[in-house]
C-alpha positions in Angstrom: 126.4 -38.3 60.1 125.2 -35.3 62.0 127.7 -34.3 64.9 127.0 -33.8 69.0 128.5 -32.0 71.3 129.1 -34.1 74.6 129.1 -33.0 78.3 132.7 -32.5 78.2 131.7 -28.7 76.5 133.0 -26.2 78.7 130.7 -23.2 76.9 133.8 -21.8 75.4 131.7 -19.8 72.7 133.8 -20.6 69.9 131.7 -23.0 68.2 128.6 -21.7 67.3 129.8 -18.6 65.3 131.8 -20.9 63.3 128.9 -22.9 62.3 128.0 -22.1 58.4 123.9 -23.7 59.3 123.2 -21.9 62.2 123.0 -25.8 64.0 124.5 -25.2 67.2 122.9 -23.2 69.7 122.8 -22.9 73.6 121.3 -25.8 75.3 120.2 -25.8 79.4 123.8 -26.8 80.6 125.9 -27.1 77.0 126.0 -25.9 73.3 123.8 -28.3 71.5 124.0 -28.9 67.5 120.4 -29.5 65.5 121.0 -32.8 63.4 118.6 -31.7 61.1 120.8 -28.5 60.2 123.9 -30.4 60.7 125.9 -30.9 57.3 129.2 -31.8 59.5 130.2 -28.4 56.7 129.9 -30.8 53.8 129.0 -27.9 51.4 131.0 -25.2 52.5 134.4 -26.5 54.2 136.5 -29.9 53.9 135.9 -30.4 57.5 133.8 -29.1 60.3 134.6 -26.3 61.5 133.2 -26.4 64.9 135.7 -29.5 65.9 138.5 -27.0 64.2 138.1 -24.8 66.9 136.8 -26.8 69.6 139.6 -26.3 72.7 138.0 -29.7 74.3 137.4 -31.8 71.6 133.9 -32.6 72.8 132.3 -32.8 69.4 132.3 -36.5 68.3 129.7 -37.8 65.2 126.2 -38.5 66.1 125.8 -42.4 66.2 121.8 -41.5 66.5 122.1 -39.5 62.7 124.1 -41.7 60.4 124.3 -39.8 56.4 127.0 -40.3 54.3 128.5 -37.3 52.6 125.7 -37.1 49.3 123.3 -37.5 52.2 124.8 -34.4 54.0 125.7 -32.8 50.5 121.6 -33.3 49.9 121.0 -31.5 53.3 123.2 -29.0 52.7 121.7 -28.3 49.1 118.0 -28.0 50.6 118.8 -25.8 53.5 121.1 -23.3 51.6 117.9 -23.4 48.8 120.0 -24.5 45.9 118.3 -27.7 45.8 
């Protein structure tokens, strides 16, 4: 399952360097994280790395992008070009 950042974000800045995918960028009002590059850091970390260093905890999974972990392992795989 891809993750989201919700309206709670307070643009800290923290997150989107952390992100191994290059998913999150800046939205219009928030950070926002592409679903498609989402791997929740299945790949390259035990857990995500964004919610490790979110100060809010504004970065719940996406109900709207349900993958298991070979599913996000797959993704992972393709977008890194090992696949």
């Amino acid at each position: 399952m891809a993750l989201m950042i919700t309206d709670e974000c307070i643009n800290c800045d923290v997150c989107e360097p952390e992100c191994p995918n290059g998913a999150i960028s800046q939205g219009d009002e928030i950070y926002v994280i592409d679903p498609n590059k989402c791997t929740e850091c299945v790949g390259h970390y035990d857990t995500p790395q964004c919610v490790e260093v979110c100060p809010v905890d504004c970065i719940p999974k996406n109900p709207d992008h349900v993958e298991n972990k070979d599913q996000l392992y797959q993704k992972y795989l393709s977008l890194s070009g090992k696949k």
